[in-house]
C-alpha positions in Angstrom: 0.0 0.0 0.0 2.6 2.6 0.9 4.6 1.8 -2.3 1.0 2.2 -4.4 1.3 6.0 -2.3 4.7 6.6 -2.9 4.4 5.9 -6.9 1.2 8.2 -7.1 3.5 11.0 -5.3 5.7 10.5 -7.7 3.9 10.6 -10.3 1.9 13.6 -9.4 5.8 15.3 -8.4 6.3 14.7 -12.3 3.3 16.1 -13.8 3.8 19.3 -11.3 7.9 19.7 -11.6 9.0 18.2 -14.7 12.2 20.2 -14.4 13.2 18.6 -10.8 12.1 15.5 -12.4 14.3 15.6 -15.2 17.1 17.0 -12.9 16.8 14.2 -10.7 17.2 11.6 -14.1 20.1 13.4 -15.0 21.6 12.8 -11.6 21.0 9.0 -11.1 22.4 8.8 -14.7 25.4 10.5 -14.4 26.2 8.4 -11.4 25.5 5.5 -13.6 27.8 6.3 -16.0 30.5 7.4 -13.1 29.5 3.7 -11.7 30.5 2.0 -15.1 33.8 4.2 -15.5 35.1 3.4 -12.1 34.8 -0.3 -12.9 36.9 0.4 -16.1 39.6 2.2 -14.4 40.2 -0.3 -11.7 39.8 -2.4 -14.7 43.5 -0.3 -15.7 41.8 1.7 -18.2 42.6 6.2 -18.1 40.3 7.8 -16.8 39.2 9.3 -20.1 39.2 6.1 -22.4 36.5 4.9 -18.5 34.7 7.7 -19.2 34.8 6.9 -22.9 34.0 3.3 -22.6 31.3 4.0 -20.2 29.4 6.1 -22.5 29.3 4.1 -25.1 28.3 0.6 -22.9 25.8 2.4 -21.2 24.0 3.8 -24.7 22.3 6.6 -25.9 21.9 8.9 -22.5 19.4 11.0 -24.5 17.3 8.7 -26.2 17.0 7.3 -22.4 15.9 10.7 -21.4 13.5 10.6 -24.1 11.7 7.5 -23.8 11.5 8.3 -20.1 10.0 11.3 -20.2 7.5 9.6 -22.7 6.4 6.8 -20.2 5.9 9.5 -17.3 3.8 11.4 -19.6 1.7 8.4 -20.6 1.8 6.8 -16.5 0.6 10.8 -15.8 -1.8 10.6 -18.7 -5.7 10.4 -16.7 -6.6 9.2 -20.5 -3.8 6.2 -20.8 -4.8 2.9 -22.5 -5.2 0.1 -20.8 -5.6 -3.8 -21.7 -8.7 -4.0 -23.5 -9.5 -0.4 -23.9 -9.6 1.7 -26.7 -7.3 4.7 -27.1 -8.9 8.3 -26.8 -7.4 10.4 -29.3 
């Protein structure tokens, strides 16, 4: 029950203060990425080839961004489909 709660909150936080939203998304993957370069350079690699490497293993950051900012906007839609209904356009 209190994780039904704490998804609603967040979900209502989202439709309110996109901008926080998205800064928050930015922050939990940036520390993604710093995640996946510190395993390269204890790995041996630089720091910049990490950083590199990390980038390119993790994938398109922005396309990420994208496609979450699409589910929270369908999620915060009071119109979403669901199984068996038919979409409102």
């Amino acid at each position: 029950m209190l994780d039904l709660f704490h998804r609603t909150l967040a979900r209502i936080r989202a439709v309110f203060h996109p901008k926080e939203f998205d800064s928050d998304l930015d922050m939990e993957l940036e520390e993604h990425l710093n995640l996946l370069a510190e395993e390269h350079i204890r790995r041996g690699v630089s720091p910049e080839e990490a950083h590199r490497r990390a980038r390119i293993e993790f994938g398109g950051v922005m396309q990420l961004k994208e496609a979450h900012r699409e589910t929270r906007a369908r999620t915060a839609s009071p119109h979403r489909s669901l199984p068996g209904s038919t979409q409102r356009e």
